[in-house]
Every structure is written in structure tokens, then in C-alpha cells.
C-alpha positions as a Python dict, from the first residue, in 0.01 Angstrom:
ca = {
    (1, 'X'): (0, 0, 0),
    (2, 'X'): (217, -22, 308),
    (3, 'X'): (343, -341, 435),
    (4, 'X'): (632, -326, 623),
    (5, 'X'): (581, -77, 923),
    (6, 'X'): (772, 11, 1204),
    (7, 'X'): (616, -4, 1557),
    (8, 'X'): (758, 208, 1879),
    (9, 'X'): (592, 151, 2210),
    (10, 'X'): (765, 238, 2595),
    (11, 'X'): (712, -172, 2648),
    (12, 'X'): (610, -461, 2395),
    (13, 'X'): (478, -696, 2540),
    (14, 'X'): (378, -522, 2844),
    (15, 'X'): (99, -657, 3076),
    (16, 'X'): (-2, -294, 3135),
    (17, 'X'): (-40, -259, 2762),
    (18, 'X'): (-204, -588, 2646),
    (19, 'X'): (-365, -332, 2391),
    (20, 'X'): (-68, -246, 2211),
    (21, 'X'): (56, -604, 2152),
    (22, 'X'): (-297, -702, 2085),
    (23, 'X'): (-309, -447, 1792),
    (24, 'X'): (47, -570, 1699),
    (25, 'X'): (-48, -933, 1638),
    (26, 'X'): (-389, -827, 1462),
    (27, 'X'): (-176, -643, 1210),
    (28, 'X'): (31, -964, 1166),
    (29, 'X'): (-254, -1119, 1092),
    (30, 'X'): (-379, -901, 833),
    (31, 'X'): (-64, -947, 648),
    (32, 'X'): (142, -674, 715),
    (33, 'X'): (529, -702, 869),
    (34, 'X'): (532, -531, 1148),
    (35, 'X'): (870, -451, 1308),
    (36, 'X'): (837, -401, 1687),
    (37, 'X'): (1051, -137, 1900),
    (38, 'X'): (1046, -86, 2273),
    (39, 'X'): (1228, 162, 2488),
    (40, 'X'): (1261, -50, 2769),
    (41, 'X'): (1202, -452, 2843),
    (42, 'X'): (854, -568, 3059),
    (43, 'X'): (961, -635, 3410),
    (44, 'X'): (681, -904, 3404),
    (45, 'X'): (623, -1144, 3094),
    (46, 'X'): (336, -1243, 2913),
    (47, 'X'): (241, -1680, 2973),
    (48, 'X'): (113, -1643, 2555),
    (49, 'X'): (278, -1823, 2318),
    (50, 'X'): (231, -1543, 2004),
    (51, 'X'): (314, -1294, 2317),
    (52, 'X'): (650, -1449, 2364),
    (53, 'X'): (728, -1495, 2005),
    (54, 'X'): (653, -1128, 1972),
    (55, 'X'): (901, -1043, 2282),
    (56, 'X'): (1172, -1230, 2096),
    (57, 'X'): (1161, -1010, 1747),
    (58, 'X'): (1150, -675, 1949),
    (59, 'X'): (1418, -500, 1949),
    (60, 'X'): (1493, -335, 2324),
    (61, 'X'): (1648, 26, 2307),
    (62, 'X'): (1785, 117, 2652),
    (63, 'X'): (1923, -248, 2675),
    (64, 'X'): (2181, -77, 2433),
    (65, 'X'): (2481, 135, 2598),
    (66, 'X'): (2469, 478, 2577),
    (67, 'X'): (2831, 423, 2416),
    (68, 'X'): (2743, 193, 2163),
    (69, 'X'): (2475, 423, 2103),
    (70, 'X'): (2668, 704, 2050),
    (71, 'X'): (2899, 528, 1803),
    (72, 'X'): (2602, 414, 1606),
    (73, 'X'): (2478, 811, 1597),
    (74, 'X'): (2815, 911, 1449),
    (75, 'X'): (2801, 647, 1180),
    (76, 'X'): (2503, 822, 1090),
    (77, 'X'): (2679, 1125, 1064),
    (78, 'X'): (2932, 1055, 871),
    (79, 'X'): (2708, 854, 652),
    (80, 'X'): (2481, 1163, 571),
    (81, 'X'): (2586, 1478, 769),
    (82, 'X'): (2326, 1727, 605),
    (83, 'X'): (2010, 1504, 744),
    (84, 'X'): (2201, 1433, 1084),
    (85, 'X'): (2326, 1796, 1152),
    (86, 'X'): (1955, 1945, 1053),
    (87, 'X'): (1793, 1705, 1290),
    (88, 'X'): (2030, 1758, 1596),
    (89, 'X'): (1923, 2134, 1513),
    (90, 'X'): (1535, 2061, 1548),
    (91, 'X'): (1645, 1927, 1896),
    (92, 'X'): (1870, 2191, 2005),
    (93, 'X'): (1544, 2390, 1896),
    (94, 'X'): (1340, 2187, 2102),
    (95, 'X'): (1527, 2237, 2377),
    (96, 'X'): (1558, 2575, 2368),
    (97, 'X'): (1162, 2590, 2373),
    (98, 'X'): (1116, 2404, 2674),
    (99, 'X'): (1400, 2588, 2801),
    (100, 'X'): (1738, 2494, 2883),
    (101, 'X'): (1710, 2526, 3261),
    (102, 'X'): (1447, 2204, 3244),
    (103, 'X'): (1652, 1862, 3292),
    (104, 'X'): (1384, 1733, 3089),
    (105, 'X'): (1490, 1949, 2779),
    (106, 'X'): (1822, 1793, 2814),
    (107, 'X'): (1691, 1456, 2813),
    (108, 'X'): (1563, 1487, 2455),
    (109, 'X'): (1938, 1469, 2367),
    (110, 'X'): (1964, 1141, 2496),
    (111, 'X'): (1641, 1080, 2326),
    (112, 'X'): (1768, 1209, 2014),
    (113, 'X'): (2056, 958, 1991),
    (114, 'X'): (1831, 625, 2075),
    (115, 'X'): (1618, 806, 1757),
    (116, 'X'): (1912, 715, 1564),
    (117, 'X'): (1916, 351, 1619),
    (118, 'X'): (1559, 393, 1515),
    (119, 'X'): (1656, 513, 1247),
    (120, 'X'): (1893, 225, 1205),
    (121, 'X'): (1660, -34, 1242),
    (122, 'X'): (1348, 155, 959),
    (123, 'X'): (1636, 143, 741),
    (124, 'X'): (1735, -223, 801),
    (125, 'X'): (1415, -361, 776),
    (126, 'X'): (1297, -125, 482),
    (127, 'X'): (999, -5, 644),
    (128, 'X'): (811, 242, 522),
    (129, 'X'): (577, 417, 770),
    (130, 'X'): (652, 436, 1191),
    (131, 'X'): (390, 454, 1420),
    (132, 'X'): (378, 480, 1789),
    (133, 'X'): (199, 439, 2112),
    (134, 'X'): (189, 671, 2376),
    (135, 'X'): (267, 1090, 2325),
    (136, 'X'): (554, 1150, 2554),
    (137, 'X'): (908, 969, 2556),
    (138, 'X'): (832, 721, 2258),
    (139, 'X'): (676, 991, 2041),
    (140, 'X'): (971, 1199, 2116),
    (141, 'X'): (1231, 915, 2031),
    (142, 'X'): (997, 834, 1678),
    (143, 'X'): (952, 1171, 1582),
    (144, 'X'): (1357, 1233, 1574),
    (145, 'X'): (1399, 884, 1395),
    (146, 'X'): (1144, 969, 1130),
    (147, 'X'): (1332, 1361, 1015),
    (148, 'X'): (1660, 1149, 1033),
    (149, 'X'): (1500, 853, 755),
    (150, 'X'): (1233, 1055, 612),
    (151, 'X'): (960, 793, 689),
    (152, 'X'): (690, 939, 768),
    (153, 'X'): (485, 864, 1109),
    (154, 'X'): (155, 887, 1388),
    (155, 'X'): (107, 839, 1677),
    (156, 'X'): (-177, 700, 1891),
    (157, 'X'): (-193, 919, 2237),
    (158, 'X'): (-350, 743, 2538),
    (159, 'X'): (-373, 920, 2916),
    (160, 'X'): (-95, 1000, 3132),
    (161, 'X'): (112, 1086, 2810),
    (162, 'X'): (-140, 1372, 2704),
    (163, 'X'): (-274, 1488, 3041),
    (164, 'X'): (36, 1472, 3275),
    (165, 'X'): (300, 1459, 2980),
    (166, 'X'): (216, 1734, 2730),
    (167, 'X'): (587, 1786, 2618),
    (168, 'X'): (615, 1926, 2273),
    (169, 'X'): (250, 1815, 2192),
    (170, 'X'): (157, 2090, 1914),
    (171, 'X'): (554, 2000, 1771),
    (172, 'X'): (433, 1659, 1784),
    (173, 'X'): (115, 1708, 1576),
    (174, 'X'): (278, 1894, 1336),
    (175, 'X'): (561, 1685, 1261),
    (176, 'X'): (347, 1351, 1233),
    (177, 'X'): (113, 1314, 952),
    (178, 'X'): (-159, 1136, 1188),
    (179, 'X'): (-217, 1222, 1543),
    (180, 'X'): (-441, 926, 1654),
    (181, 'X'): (-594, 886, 1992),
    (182, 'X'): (-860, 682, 2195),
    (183, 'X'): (-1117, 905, 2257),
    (184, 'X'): (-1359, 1226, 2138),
    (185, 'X'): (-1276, 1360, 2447),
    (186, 'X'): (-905, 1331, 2375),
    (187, 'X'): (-954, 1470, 2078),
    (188, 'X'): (-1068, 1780, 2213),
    (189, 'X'): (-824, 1815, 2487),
    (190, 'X'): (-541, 1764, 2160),
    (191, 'X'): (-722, 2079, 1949),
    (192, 'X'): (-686, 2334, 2266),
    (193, 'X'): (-334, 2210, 2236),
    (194, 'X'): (-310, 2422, 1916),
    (195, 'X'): (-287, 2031, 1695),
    (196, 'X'): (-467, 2016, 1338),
    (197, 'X'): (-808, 1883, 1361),
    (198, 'X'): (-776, 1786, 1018),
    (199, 'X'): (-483, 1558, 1104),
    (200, 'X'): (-666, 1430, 1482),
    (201, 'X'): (-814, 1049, 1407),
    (202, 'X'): (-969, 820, 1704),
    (203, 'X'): (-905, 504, 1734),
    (204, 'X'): (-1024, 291, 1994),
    (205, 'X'): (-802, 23, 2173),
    (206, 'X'): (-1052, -239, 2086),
    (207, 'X'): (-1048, -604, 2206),
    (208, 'X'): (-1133, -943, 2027),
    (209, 'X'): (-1492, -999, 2195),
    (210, 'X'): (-1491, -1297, 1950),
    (211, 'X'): (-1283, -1519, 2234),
    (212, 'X'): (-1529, -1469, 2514),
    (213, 'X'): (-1918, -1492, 2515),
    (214, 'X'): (-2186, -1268, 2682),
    (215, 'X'): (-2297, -1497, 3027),
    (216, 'X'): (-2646, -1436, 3111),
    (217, 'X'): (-2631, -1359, 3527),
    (218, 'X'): (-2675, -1626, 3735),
    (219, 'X'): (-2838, -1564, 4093),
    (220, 'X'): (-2648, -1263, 4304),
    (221, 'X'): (-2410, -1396, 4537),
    (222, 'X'): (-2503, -1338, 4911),
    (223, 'X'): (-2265, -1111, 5036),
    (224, 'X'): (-2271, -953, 4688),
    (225, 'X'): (-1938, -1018, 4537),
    (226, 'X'): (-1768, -640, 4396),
    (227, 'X'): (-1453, -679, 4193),
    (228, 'X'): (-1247, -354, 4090),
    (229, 'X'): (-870, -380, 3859),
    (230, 'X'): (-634, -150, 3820),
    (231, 'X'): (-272, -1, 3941),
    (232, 'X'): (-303, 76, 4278),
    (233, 'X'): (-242, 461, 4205),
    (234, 'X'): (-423, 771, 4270),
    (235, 'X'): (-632, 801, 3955),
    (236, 'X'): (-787, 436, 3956),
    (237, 'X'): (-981, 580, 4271),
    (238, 'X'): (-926, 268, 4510),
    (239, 'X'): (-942, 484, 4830),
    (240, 'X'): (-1314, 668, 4681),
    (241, 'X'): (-1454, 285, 4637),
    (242, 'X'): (-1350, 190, 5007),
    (243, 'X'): (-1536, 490, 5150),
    (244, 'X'): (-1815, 431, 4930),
    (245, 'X'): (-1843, 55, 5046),
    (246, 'X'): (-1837, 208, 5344),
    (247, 'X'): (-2138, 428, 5331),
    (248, 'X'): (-2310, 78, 5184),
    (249, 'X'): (-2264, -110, 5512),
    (250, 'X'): (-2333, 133, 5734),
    (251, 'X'): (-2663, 116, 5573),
    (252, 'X'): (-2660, -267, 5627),
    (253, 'X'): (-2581, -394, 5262),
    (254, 'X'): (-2343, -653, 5245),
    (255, 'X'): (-2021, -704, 5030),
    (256, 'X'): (-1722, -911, 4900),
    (257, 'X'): (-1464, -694, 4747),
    (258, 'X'): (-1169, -849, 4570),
    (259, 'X'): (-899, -508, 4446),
    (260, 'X'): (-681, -664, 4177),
    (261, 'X'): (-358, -511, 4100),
    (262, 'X'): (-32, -437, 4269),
    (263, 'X'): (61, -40, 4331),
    (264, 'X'): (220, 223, 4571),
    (265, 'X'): (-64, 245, 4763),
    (266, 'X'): (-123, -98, 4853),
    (267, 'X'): (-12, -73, 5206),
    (268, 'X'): (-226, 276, 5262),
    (269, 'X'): (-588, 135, 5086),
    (270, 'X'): (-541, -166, 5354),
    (271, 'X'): (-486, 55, 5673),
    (272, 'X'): (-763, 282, 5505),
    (273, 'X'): (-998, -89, 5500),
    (274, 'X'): (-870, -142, 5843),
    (275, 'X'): (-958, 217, 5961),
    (276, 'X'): (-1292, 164, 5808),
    (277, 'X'): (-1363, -213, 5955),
    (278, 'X'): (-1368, -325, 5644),
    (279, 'X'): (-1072, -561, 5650),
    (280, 'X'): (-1332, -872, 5647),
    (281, 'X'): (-1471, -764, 5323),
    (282, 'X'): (-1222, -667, 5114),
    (283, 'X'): (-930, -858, 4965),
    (284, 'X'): (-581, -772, 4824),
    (285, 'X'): (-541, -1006, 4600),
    (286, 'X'): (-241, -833, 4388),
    (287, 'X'): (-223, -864, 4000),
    (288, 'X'): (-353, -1109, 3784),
    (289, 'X'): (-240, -1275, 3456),
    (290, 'X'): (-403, -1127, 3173),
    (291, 'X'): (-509, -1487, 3052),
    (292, 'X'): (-672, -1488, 3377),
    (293, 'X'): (-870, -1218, 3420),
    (294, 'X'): (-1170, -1281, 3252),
    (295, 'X'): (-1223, -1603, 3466),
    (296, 'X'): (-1201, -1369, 3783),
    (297, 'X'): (-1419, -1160, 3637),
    (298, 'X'): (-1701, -1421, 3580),
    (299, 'X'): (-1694, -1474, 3958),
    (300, 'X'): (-1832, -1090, 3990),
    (301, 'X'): (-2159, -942, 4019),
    (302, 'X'): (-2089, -652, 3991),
    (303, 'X'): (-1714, -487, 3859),
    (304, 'X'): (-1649, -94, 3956),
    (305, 'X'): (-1344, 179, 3804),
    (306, 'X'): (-1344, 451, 4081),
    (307, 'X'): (-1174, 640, 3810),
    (308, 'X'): (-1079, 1026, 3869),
    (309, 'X'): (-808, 1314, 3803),
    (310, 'X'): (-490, 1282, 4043),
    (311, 'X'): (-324, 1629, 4184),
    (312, 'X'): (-96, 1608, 3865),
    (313, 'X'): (-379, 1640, 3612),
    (314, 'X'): (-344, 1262, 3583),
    (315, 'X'): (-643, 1057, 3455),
    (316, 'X'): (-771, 744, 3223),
    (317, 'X'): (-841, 755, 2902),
    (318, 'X'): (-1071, 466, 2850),
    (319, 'X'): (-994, 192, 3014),
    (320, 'X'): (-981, -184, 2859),
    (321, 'X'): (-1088, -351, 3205),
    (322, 'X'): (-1454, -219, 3165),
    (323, 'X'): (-1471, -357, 2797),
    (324, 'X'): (-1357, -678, 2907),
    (325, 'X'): (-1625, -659, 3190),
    (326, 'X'): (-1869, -566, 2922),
    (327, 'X'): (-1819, -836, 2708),
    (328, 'X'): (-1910, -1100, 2923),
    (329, 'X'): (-2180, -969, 3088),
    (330, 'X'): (-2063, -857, 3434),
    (331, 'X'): (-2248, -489, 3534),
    (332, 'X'): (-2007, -223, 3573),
    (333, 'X'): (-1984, 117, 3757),
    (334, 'X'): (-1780, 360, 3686),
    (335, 'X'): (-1710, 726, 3673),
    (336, 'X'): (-1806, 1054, 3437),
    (337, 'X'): (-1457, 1121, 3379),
    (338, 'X'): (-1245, 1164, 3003),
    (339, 'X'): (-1336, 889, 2790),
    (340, 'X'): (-1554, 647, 2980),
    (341, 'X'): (-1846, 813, 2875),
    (342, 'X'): (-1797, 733, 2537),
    (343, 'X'): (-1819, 387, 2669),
    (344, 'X'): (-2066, 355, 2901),
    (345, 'X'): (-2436, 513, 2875),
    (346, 'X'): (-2562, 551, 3249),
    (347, 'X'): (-2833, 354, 3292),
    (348, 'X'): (-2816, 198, 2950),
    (349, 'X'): (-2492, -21, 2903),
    (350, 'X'): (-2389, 58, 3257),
    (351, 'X'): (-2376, 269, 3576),
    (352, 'X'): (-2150, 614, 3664),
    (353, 'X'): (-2109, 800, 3970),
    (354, 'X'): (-1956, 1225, 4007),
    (355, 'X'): (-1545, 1140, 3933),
    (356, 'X'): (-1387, 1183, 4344),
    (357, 'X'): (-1702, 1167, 4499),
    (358, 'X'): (-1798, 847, 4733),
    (359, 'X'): (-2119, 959, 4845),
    (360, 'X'): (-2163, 933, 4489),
    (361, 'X'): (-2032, 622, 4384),
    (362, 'X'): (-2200, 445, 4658),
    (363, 'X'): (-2550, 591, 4552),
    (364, 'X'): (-2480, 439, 4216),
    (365, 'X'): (-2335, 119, 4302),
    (366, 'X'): (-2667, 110, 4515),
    (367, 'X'): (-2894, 147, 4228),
    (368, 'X'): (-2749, -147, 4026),
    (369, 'X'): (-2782, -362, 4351),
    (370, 'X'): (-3165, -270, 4329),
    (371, 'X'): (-3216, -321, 3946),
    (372, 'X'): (-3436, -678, 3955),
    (373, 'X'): (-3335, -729, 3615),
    (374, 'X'): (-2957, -595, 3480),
    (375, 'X'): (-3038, -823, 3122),
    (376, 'X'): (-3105, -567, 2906),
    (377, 'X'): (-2798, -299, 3043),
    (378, 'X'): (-2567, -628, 3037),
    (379, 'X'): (-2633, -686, 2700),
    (380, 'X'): (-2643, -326, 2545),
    (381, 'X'): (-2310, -299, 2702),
    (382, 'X'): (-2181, -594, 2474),
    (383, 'X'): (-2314, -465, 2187),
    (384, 'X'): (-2151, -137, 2262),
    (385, 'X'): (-1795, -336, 2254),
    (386, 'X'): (-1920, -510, 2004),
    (387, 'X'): (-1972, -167, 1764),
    (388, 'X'): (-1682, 88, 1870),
    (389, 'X'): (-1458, -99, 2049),
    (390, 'X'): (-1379, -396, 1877),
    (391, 'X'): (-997, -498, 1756),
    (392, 'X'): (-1018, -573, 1439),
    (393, 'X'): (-1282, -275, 1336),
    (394, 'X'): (-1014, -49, 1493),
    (395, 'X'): (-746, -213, 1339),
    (396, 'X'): (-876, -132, 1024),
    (397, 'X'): (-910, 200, 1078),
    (398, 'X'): (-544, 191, 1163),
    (399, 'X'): (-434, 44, 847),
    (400, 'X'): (-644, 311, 628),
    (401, 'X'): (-479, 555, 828),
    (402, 'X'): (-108, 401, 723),
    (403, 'X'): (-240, 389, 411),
    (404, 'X'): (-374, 692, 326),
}
């Protein structure tokens, strides 16, 4: 059995990612030592006390000097020049592959030598197995750090790492003896990358529904109250809920919406509310502490995910916001798009619109308002947390993966 295991992420702890050092502290608490690695330090911190304690034993890579880095890499050499010398070849191989015109073929090199304090750090803690979240940079860091120790790894592929980063993916699947990921419909996408579907695993990024309880709905608010979370970027579909609202009043329904989250295109979804006359019913209200959200949340009567693709291919996988909506009751809408049907059943645990298509979400967020009685879809979504989506069932399916 595996107990001591190496974990790579791009940020631990990372608001974006609550997931990832959600997983982390479940596998504490199963028993096993987990060693925690992140390529770069969270910009904003975490108000938990496990969080902190977890942001304390992680060890930050690009807070280490290239130069120091570079030093460490030719200890390694000289400590074991065969291993070292064959893995600098896989990347000069790599980037040949990719091309050595691409500045992002050159960056594996820089990659390469972080891999090394990787390595450095599976060695010093005597860990025996390496996993990582996210496909692109971290995979591409772990995968080095695991030919230079021989410890063998997986990976757990998520969204923008697969469908706008698909570096080396079928290099990636061969070299790591699990390629995990959130989703059937990821899983797909990874097999028309040429990976193994013999060595392709989902796992969902589950959350502990034991900490909050399903609330019955109260009364509707009157103007209804909408809530919708997420980065303010393209794929989250902010600007295709604001012309769907739209379409709403012009047919006289009234509305509160609250957007949650900070972004790029803060400043153009409020001229777009202002263009629309909208500015009266809909609220910036920036981002909110994770410890927070579900309290905001239970404020809603409704929560909608515009989600959709981006011009880059760009797109959620499934996202943790409508889980946590789930759990507690609150009726969501969202979008046919990658994974979130896996989640949500129209019309059974929730509502979803065409992906990019207002006239469409507004229809939908419509025919929730009309439902007289949401009890039953509120609490089939629960249960559908409850069965696939849950941490520690998904945890466990991590751990017989590391152990297998």
C-alpha cells in the first residue's frame, strides 16, 4: 500500500481550486502523507485554519531562482548522469515534436529543470507515487520529475488544460500509469487524443455535502432574486445571462441579479447592463470567500452557469459552484455543454439551456420561474451530489487508483 505520495498542483491552496486542497486534506485524513507541491504561490489566501496549515508545508517552485535551480539540476547530474542525461533527451525530444520554432517548446526546458527539484523533494520525503492536477504546465513539470526518480505517476485533467492546452497530451498518457479526469465527456475528448482507454479513469471533484444540509424553499422573493459565480471570462457566459435577463423583462418578469466573481470583463458586462437598462437589477458584487459562499447562495432562488466554448476552444469541465448549489437546495440553470450534463438531468435535478444561446437560456430560466413546485428537482439534485459527486466516494477511488 502507498502512503507517502507526492502531490503537484499550479496553486495549493488556491481559491480557484478549493477542489484540489479539498481532496488534499481528505487524503490526510484517510491516513496517508501527502507531500504538497505548487508551481506558483495563491495571490489570494484561504481564512481556513487546515487551509493555512496546508499553505505552510507546500513547497512553492517558482519562488526558487532559476540559478539555484540550475545548481540543484547539476547536482543531479553529477549524482546519476545516465538517468539525468536520458531524461534531458526525452525533452530535447519533446521539443523537437512540438517544434523548435514554438517558444513554448523551449519552455519545457525551463520546465524540465523545476522537474528536478521535484525530483529532489520525492526523494527527500521518500514518496512513492506523484500525482497531479491539471494536464498542461504541472503535468509537464511531474512527468520529467517522475523518469528522473522512477516514481511512477497520474494525473487528473480538468478544462482549460485539455481543451485549450493539449501540449504533449498522448506523451502524457503514455508516460503516466493513470490518466484521471472529471468527466465521461472528458474521457472521450482524451481517447480521440490517441490516450489508452485502458489507462483513462474519472474521477469526480466531489465535495463534502456532509457540512451543509438540503433547505426546503422558502416563499420566492419578489423581484426574484438570480445569483450566477464564476471568473468573469468568456466561457462562464456572463454577457449570454445579461441578454437573456433581458429578454425576461422585456416580457415584464422581474429580477435581482447578484454576478459573483472578479474578471477581465468586469468593466464590459457592466456597460453591457448599462446598455441594456439593466444597471438597477444587477449587481457586481466581486468575489467571495469560499467559507462564504454557501450563505450567499441560500439568499438565491434561483442560481444560473451561462457556461459555453470561448473562441480558443476554451470551456468547463464540471463545475463545483452548481454542486454546491445542489446541495442545499437552490434550483440551478445551466448549459448542455462538456460535463454538466453528467450533472444535471434537465428537468429532473435541474434546468439547461443551448450553450451561447440567450434566447435560450432565458426560455429555460423562464420555465423554472413557472414550476409551482421545484421540491422534487431540488432534492433529486442533492441526491445526485450525494451519489457521484461526493469527496470522500471520489477520494476513494483515488486511493485505489494509487494503489493499484
Amino acid at each position: 500500500m502507498i502512503d507517502t505520495i507526492a502531490y503537484l498542483a499550479p496553486e495549493i491552496p488556491s481559491v480557484s481550486g478549493t477542489f484540489v486542497y479539498q481532496e488534499i486534506i481528505a487524503l490526510q485524513q484517510s491516513g496517508l502523507k501527502i507531500v504538497p507541491i505548487s508551481v506558483h504561490q495563491p495571490q489570494v489566501l484561504v481564512e481556513d485554519c487546515e487551509v493555512i496549515k496546508l499553505g505552510k508545508l507546500t513547497t512553492y517552485l517558482y519562488q526558487h531562482s532559476l540559478l539555484s535551480t540550475l545548481l540543484l539540476s547539476l547536482g543531479l547530474l553529477i549524482k546519476n548522469p545516465q538517468k539525468y542525461i536520458a531524461v534531458f533527451l526525452t525533452v530535447l525530444s519533446d521539443i523537437s515534436q512540438l517544434g523548435i520554432s514554438r517558444l513554448s517548446s523551449w519552455k519545457l526546458m525551463y520546465q524540465f529543470l523545476y522537474a528536478c527539484r521535484v525530483a529532489k523533494i520525492i526523494e527527500a520525503n521518500s514518496c512513492h507515487y506523484l500525482h497531479i492536477h491539471f494536464a498542461h504546465v504541472p503535468t509537464q513539470i511531474g512527468m520529467y520529475a517522475s523518469q528522473l526518480t522512477g516514481v511512477p505517476f497520474s494525473f487528473t485533467a480538468h478544462a482549460n488544460d485539455l481543451f485549450a492546452n493539449q501540449l504533449l497530451l498522448a506523451e502524457k498518457g503514455r508516460r503516466a500509469k493513470t490518466a484521471v479526469t472529471i468527466s465521461e465527456y472528458n474521457r472521450q475528448f482524451l481517447l480521440k487524443q490517441g490516450l489508452d482507454a485502458q489507462k483513462i479513469e474519472v474521477v469526480r471533484c466531489g465535495i463534502d455535502t456532509s457540512k451543509h444540509e438540503y433547505l426546503p424553499l422558502g416563499s420566492r422573493a419578489n423581484p426574484v432574486k438570480i445569483g450566477s459565480l464564476g471568473r468573469l471570462v468568456a466561457k462562464k457566459g456572463m454577457d449570454d445571462l445579461i441578454l437573456a435577463l433581458s429578454l425576461l423583462e422585456q416580457k415584464g418578469i422581474d429580477f435581482q441579479l447578484e454576478i459573483a466573481g472578479g474578471g477581465s470583463l468586469r468593466s464590459e458586462l457592466e456597460q453591457m447592463a448599462i446598455a441594456k437598462n439593466l444597471a438597477d437589477k444587477i449587481k457586481f458584487i466581486g468575489t467571495i470567500p469560499h467559507e462564504q459562499v454557501y450563505d450567499w447562495m441560500k439568499g438565491l432562488d434561483l442560481f444560473v452557469l451561462a457556461c459555453k466554448q470561448d473562441e480558443k476552444g476554451d470551456q468547463d469541465g464540471v463545475p463545483v459552484v452548481l454542486m454546491e448549489a445542489m446541495t442545499i437546495g437552490v434550483p440551478v440553470v445551466s448549459t448542455r455543454i462538456s460535463g454538466i450534463t453528467e450533472l444535471i438531468e434537465h428537468e429532473s435535478s435541474g434546468f439547461l439551456a443551448h450553450s451561447n444561446d440567450p434566447t435560450s437560456l432565458a426560455v429555460t430560466i423562464e420555465q423554472l420561474l413557472q414550476q409551482s413546485d421545484l421540491a422534487a428537482i431540488t432534492q433529486a439534485a442533492r441526491q445526485r451530489v450525494v451519489e457521484e459527486f461526493e469527496l470522500t466516494t471520489n477520494v476513494n477511488r483515488l486511493i485505489a487508483i494509487f494503489n493499484a
